[in-house]
DOVO-177887 format. One line per field, with one value per residue: residue number from 1; residue in three letters; x, y, z of N, C-alpha, C in turn. Coordinates in pm, whole numbers, plus 50000, padded with zeros to 5 digits. Atoms other than C-alpha are relative to their C-alpha. Layout:
BEGIN
n = [NUM_...] $
res = [ALA_...] $
n_u = [X_...] $
n_v = [Y_...] $
n_w = [Z_...] $
ca_u = [X_...] $
ca_v = [Y_...] $
ca_w = [Z_...] $
c_u = [X_...] $
c_v = [Y_...] $
c_w = [Z_...] $
//
This chain:
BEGIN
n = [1_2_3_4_5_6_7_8_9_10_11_12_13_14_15_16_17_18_19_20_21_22_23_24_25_26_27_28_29_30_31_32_33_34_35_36_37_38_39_40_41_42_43_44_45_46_47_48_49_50_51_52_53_54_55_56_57_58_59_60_61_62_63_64_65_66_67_68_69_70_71_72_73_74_75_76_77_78_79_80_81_82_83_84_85_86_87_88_89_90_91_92_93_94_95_96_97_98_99_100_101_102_103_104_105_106_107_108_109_110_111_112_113_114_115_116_117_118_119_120_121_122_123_124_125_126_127_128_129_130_131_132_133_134_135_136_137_138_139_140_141_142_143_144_145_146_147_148_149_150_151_152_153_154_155_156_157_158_159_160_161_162_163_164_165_166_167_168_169_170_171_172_173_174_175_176_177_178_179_180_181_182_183_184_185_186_187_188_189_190_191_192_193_194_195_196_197_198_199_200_201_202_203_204_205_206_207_208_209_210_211_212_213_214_215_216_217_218_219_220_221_222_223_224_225_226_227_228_229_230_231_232_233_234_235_236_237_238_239_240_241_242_243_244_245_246_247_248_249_250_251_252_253_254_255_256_257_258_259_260_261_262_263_264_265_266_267_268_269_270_271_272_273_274_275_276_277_278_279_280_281_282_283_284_285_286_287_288_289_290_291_292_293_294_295_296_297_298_299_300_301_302_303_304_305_306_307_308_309_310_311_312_313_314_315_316_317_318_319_320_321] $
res = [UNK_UNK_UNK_UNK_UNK_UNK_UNK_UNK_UNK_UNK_UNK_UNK_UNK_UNK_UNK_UNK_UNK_UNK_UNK_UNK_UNK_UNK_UNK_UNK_UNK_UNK_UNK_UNK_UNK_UNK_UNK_UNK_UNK_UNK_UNK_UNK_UNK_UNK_UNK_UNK_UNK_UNK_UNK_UNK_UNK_UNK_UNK_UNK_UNK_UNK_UNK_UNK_UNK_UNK_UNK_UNK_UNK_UNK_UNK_UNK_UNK_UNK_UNK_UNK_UNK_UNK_UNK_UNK_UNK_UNK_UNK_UNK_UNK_UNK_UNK_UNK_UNK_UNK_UNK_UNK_UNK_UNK_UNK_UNK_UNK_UNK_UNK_UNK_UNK_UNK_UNK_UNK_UNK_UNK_UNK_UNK_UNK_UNK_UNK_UNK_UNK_UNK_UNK_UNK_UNK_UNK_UNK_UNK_UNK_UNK_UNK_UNK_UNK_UNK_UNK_UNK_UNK_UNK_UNK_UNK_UNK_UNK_UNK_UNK_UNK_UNK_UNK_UNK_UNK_UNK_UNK_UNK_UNK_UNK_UNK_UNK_UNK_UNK_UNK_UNK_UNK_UNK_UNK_UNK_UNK_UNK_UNK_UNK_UNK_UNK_UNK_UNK_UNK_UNK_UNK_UNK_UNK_UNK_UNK_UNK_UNK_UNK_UNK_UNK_UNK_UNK_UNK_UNK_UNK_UNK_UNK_UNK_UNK_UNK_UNK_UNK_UNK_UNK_UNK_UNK_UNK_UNK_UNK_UNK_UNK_UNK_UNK_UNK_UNK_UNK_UNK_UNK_UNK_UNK_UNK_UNK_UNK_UNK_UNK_UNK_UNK_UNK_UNK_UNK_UNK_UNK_UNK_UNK_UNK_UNK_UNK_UNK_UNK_UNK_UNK_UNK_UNK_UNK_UNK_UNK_UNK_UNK_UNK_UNK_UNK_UNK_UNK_UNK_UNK_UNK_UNK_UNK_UNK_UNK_UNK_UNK_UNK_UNK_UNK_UNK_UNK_UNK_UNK_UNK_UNK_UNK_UNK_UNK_UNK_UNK_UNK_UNK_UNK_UNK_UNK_UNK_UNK_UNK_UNK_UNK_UNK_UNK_UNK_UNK_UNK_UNK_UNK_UNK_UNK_UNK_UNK_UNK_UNK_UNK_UNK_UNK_UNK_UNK_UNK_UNK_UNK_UNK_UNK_UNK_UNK_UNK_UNK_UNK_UNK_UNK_UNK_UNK_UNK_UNK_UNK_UNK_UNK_UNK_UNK_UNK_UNK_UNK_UNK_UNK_UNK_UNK_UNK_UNK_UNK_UNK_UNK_UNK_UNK_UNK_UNK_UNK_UNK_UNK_UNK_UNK_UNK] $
n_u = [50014_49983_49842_49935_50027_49936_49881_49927_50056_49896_49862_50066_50011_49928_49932_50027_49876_49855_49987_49993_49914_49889_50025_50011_49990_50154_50080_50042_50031_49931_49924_50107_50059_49886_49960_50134_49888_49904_50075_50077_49874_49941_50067_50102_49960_49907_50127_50047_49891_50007_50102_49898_49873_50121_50106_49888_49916_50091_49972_50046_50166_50013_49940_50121_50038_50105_50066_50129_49962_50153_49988_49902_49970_49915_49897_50018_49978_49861_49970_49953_50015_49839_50042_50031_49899_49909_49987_49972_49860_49952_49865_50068_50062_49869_49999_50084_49947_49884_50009_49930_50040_50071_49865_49967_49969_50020_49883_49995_50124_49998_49928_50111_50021_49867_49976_50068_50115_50028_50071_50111_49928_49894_50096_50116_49910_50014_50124_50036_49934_50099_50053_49964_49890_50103_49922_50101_50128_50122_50077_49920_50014_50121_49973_49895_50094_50110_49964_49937_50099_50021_49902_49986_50093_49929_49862_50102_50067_49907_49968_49942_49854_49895_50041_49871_49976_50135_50046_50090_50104_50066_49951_50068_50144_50059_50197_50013_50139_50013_49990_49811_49928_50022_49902_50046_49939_49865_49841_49910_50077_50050_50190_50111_49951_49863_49980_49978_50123_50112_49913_50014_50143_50094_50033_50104_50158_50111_50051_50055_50130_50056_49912_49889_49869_50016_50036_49930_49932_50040_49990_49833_49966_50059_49956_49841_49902_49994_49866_49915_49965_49832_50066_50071_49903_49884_49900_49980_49883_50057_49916_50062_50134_49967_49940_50092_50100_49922_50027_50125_49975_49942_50008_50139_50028_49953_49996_50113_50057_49995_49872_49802_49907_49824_49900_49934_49853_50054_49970_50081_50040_50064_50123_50022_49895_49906_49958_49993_50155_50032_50171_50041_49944_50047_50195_50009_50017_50140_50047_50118_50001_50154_49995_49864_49917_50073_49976_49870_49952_50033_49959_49910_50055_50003_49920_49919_50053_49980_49856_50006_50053_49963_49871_50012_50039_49882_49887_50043_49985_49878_49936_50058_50030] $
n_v = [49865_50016_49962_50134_50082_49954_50064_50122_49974_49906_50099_50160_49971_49982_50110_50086_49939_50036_49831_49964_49873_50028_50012_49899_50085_49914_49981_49917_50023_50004_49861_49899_50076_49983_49828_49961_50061_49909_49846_50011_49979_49872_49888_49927_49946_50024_50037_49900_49957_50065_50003_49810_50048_50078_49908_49912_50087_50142_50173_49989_50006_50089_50151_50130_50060_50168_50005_49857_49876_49976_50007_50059_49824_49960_50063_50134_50066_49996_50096_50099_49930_50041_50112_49976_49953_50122_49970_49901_49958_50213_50031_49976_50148_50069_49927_50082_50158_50031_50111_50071_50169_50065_50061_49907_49916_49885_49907_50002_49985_49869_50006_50066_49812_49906_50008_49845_49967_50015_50075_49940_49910_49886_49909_49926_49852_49867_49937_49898_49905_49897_49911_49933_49884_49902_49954_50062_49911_50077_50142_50096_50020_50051_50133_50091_50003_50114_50137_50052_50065_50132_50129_50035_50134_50159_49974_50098_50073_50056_50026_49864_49979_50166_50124_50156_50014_50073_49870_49971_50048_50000_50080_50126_50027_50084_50011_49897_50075_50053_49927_50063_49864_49974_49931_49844_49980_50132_49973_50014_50135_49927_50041_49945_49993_50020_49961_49880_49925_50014_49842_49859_49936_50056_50037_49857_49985_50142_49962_49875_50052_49837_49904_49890_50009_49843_50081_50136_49947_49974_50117_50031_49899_50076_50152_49982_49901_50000_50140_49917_49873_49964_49970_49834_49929_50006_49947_50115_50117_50022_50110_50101_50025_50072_50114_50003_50032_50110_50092_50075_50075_50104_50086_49997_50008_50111_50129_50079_50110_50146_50080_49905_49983_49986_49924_50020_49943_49895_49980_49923_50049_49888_49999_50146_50132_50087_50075_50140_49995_49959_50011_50113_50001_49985_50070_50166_50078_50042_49922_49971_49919_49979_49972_49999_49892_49881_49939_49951_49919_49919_49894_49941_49954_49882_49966_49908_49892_49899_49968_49935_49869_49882_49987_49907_49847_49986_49925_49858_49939_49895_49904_49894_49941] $
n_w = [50052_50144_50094_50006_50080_50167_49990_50018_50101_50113_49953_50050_50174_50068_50013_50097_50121_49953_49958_49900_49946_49897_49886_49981_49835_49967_50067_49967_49863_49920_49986_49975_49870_49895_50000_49858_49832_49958_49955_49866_49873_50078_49918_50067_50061_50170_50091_50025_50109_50167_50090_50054_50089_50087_50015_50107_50106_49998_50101_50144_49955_50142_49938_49988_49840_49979_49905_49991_49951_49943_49838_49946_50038_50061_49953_50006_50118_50083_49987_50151_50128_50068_50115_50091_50049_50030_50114_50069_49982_49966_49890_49801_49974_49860_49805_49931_49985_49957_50054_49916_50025_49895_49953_49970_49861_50041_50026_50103_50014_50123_50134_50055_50003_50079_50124_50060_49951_49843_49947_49937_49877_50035_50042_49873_50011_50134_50026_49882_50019_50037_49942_49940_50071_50070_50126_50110_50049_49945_50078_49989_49856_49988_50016_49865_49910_50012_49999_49773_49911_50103_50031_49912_49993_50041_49957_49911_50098_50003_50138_50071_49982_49968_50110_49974_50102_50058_49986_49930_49987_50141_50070_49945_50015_49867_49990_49901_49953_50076_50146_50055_50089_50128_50113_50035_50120_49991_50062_49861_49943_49896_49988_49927_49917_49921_49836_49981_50006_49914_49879_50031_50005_49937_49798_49934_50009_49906_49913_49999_50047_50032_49951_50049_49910_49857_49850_49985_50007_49856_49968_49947_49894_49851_49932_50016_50009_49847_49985_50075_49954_50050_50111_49989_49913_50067_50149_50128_50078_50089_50010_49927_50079_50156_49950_49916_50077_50043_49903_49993_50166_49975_49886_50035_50126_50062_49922_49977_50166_49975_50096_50021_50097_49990_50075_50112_50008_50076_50158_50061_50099_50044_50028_49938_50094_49988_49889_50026_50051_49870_49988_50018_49899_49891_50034_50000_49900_49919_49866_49995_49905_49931_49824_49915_50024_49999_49845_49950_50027_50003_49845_50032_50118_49942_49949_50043_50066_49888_49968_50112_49995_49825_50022_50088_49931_49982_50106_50017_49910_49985_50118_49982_49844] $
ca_u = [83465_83396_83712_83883_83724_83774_84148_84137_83957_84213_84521_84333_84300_84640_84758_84598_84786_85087_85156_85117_85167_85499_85507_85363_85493_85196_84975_84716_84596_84886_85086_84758_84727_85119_85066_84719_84925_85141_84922_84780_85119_85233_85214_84999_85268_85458_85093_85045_85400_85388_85037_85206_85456_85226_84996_85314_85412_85067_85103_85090_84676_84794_84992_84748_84679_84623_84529_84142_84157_83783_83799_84161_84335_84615_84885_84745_84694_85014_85128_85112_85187_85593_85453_85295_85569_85786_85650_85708_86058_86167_86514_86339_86250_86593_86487_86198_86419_86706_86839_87002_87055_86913_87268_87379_87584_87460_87796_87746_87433_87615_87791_87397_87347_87657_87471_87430_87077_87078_86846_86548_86850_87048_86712_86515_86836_86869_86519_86536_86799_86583_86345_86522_86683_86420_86652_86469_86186_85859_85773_86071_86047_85682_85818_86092_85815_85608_85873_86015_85654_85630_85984_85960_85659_85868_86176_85907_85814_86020_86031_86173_86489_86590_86606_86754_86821_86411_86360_86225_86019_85858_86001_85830_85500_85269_84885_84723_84396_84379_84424_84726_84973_84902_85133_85146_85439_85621_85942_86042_85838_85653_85310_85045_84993_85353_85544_85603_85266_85100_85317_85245_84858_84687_84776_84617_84322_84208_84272_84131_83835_83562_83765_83903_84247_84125_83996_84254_84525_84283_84276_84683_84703_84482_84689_85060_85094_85166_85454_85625_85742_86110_85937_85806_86134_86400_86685_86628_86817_86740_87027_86856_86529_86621_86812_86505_86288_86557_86513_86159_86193_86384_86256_85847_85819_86067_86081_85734_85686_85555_85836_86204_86371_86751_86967_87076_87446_87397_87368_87275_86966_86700_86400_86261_86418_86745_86956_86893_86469_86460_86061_86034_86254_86038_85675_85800_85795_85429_85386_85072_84978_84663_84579_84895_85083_84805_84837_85210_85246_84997_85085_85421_85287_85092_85312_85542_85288_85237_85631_85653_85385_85507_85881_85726_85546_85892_86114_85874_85829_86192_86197_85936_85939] $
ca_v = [78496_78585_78715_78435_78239_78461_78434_78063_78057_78280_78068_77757_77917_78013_77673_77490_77737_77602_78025_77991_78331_78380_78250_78557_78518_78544_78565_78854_78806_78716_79058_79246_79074_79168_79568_79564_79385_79651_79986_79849_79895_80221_80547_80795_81003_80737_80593_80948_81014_80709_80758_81150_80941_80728_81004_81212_80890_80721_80352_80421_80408_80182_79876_79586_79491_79101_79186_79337_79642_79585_79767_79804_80208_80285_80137_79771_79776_79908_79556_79387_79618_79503_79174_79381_79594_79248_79251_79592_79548_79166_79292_79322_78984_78838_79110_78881_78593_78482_78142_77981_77602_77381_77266_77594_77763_78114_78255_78179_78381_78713_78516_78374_78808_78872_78799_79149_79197_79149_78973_79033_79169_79393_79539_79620_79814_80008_80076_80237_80406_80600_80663_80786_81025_81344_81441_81194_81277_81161_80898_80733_80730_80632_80328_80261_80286_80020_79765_79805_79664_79394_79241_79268_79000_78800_78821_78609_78376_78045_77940_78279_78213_77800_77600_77276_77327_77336_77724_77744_77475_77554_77228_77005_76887_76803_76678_76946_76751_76591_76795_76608_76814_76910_76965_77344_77400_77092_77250_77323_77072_77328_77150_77287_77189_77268_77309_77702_77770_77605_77824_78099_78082_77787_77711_78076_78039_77692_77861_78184_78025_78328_78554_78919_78984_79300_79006_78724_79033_79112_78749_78693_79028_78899_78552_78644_79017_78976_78675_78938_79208_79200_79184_79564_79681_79573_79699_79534_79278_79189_78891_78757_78744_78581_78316_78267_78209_77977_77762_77692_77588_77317_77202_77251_77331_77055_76848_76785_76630_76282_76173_76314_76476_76459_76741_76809_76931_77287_77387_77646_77604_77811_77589_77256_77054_77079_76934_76576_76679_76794_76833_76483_76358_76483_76389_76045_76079_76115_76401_76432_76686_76723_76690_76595_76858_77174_77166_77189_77405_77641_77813_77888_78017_78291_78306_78473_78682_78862_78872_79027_79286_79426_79415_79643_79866_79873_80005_80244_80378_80441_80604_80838_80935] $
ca_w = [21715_21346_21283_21431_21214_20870_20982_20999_20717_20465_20661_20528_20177_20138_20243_20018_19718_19930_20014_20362_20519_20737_21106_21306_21676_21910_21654_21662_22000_22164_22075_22115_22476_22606_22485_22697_23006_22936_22931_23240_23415_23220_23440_23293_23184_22975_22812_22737_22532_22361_22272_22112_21984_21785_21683_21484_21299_21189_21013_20629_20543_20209_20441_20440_20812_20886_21227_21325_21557_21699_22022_22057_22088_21907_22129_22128_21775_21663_21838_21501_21279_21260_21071_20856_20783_20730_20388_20287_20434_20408_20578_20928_20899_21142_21402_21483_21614_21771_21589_21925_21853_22103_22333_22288_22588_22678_22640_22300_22271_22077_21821_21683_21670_21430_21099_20886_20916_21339_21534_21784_22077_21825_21704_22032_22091_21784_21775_22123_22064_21776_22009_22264_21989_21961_21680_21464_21253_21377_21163_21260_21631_21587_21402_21666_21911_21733_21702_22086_22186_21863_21938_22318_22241_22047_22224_22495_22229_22318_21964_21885_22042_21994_21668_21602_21250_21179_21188_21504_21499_21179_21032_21278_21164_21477_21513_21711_21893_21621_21309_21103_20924_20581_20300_20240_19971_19874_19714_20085_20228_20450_20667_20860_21173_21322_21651_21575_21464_21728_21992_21830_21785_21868_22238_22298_22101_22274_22586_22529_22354_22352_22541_22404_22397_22696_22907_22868_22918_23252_23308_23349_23499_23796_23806_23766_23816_24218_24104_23909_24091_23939_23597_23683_23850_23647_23385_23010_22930_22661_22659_22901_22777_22473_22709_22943_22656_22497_22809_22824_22424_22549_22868_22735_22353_22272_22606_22624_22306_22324_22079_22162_21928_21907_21886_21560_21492_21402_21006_20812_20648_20419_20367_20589_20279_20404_20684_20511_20455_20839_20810_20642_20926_21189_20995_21048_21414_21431_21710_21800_22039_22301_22643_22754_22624_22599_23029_23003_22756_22820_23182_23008_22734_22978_23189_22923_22746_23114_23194_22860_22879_23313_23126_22804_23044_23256_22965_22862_23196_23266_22878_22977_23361] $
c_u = [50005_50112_50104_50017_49993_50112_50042_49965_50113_50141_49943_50040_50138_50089_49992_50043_50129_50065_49993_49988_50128_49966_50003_49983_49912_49890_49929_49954_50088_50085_49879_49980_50114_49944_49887_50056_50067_50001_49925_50081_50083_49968_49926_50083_50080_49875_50004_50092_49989_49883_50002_50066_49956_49910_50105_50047_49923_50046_49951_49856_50017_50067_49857_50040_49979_49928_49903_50114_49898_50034_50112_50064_50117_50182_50026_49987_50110_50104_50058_50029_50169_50001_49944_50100_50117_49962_49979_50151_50077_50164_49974_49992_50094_49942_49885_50008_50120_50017_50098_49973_50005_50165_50087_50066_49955_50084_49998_49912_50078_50045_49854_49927_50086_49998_49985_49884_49955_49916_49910_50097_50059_49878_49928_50185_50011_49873_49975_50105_49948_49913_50026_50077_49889_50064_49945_49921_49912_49980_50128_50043_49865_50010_50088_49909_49939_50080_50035_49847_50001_50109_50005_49882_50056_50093_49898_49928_50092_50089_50078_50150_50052_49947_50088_49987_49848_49921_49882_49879_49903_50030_49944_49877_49937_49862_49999_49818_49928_49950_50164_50039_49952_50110_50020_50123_50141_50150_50064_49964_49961_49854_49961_49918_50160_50061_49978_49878_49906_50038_49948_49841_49876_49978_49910_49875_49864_50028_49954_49874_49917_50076_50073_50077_50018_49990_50085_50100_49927_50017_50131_50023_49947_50105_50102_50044_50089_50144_50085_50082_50129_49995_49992_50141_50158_50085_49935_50097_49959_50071_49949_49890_50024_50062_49852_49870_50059_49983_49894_49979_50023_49952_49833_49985_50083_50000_49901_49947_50014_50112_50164_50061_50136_50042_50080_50157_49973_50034_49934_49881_49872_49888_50005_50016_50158_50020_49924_49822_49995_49843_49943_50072_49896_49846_50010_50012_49833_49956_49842_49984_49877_49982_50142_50069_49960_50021_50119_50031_49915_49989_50126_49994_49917_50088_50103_49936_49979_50137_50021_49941_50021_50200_49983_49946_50133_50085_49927_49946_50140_50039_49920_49940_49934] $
c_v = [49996_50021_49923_49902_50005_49955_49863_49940_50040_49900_49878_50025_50014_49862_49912_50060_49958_50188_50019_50149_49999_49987_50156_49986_50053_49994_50131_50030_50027_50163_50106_49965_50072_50139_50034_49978_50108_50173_49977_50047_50099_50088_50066_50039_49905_49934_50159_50059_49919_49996_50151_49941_49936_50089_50066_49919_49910_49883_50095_49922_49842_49855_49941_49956_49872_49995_50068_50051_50015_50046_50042_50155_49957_49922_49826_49986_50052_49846_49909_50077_49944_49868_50070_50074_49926_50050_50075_50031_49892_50025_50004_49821_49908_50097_49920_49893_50060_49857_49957_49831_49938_49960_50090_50087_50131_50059_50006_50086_50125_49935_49953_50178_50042_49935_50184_50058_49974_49879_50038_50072_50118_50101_50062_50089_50111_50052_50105_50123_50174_50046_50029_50136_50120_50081_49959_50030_49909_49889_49882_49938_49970_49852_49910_49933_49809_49909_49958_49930_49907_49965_49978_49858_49955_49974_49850_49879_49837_49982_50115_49998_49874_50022_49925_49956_49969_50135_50025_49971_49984_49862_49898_49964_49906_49970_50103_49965_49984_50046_49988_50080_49977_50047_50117_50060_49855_50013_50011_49968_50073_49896_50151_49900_50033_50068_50143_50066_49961_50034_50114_50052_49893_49941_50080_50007_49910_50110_50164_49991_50131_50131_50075_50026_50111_49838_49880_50084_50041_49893_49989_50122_49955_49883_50025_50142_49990_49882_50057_50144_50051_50058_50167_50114_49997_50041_49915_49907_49895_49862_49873_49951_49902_49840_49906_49893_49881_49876_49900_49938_49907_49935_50030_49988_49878_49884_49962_49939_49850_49941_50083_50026_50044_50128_49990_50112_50141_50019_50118_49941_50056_49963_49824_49866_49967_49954_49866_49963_49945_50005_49842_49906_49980_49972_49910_49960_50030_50078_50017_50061_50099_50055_49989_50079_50156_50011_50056_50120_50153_50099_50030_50077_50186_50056_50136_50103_50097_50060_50107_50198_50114_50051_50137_50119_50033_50134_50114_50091_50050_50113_50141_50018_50071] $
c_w = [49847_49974_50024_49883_49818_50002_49967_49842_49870_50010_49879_49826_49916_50031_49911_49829_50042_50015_50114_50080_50115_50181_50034_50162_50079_49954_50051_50119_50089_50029_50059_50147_50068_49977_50089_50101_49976_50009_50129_50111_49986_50095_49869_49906_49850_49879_49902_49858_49910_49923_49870_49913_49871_49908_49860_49893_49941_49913_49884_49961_49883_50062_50081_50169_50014_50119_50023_50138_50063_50144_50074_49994_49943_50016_49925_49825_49919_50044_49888_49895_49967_49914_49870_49909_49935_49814_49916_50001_50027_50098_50106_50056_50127_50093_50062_50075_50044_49979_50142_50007_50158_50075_50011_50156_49986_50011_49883_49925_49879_49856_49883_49977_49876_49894_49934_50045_50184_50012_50099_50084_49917_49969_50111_50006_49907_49987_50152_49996_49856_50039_50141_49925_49971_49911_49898_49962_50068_49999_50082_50156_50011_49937_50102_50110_49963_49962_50089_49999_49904_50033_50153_50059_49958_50001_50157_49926_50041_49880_49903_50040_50039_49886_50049_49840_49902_50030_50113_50039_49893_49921_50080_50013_50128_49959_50087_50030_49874_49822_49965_49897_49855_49911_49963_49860_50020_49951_50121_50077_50175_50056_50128_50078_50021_50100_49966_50023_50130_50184_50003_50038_50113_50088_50015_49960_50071_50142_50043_49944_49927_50040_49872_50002_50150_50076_49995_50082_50198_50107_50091_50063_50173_50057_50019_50039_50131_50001_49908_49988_49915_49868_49988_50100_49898_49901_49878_50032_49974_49939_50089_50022_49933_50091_50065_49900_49936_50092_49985_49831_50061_50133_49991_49829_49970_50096_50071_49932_50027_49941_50022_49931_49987_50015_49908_49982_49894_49864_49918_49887_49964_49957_50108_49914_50045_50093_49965_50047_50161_50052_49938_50088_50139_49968_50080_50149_50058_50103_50010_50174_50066_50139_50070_50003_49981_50207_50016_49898_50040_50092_49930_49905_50096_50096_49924_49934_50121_50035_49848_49980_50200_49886_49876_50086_50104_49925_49960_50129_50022_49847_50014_50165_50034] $
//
């Protein structure tokens, strides 16, 4: 698709300034793929409110978009709009994540929640809680709106809820069928290829190839909705999401990697220089990542963008009955 290919295109451009843009979980597709899976499974009436809801609070006309909109109503493309909002509002930025280190017990899961700024579980709450409040002004329950469906995709993200002291993967430079990482800013020794990004975007685009995000989203609806009944019945919990997703990190995103990578003793740390140059560390084991590892990762990969979008149409069904 052209616009695929502007995208990879602009990515490319700002890598080579070393500017990268910030990991964007899902990528455009992927979020645009769960909110279709998840107006498919919406009753009328709650499509109908949150499309009301949406309507009273439009996106500001002057916030730069990275994602197109070809095709897509109002719902699906408010999907990405909480990336865009990231950098008009860099404190949002922790609600996109949950930092749970790899070895982690999930009893441990609230204390990786209890920095200041939250994390993807404290925020899908607080944000529902504004729009369940019709006390609120518009705008602001039209924003709640549009981050419940952007974090309940990346609350399904694996990489959104493990590190191992390498932000989520971002710190581990991989080949990706045979495109070797690239240097992208050497002060914090960021590359391109790496595990996060190629979670995020480019499992889905190899196997979505030509495909729209309507027909990939029709696609996994056909294959998975019928193995997901609970998915479409169930309470949030939103603790257990975040766990779920923590899992398959570790027993696919990290334990299918041709090369094993340790567990590292958790540390705080604010660029892929530290933890003893954690991304130059993990260059040096050479991942390279193809056939072997595009089969396994990529049924988990839909798998969760469907579980994702029956669980978003779910919650907004019981919010609007």
């Amino acid at each position: 698709m052209l616009r695929v290919r502007l995208l990879c295109a602009a990515f490319a451009a700002l890598a080579v300034l070393g500017i990268a843009p910030a990991a964007r979980a899902w990528g455009c597709e992927g979020h645009q793929i769960v909110a279709l899976i998840a107006e498919k499974h919406m009753t009328p009436h709650a499509r109908s409110e949150a499309l009301k809801v949406l309507a009273l609070g439009p996106i500001d006309p002057s916030l730069s978009r990275y994602c197109g909109a070809d095709g897509l109503d109002a719902f699906a493309d408010t999907s990405t709009w909480a990336d865009d909002e990231r950098t008009a509002r860099p404190e949002t930025a922790a609600w996109h994540f949950i930092d749970i280190p790899r070895g982690a017990a999930k009893s441990e899961i609230e204390k990786y929640c209890a920095n200041p700024t939250g994390c993807v579980i404290s925020a899908l709450g607080q944000q529902l809680k504004v729009l369940r409040d019709h006390a609120s002004p518009a705008q602001a329950r039209a924003d709640a709106l549009r981050y419940v469906i952007h974090l309940v995709g990346d609350i399904h993200q694996p990489l959104h809820a493990s590190t191992n002291n390498d932000r989520g993967g971002n710190c581990v430079p991989v080949s990706f069928f045979g495109r070797a990482p690239v240097e992208t800013n050497a002060m914090q020794e960021t590359y391109s290829p790496n595990l996060h990004e190629v979670w995020d975007v480019q499992i889905i685009e190899r196997f979505s190839q030509r495909s729209s995000p309507r027909q990939i989203a029709d696609q996994l609806d056909r294959r998975f909705a019928e193995t997901h009944h609970q998915s479409r019945r169930s309470s949030p919990d939103f603790r257990e999401w975040a766990w779920e997703s923590h899992q398959l990190a570790e027993t696919i995103a990290y334990g299918e990697l041709p090369h094993k990578i340790a567990i590292e003793a958790p540390r705080d740390i604010s660029s892929c220089a530290d933890d003893d140059n954690i991304a130059g560390r993990m260059l040096g084991l050479h991942e390279s990542l193809a056939d072997a590892y595009q089969p396994r990762a990529a049924p988990a990969i839909e798998d969760q963008l469907e579980k994702a979008g029956l669980r978003l149409a779910a919650l907004l069904n019981s919010l609007w009955p």
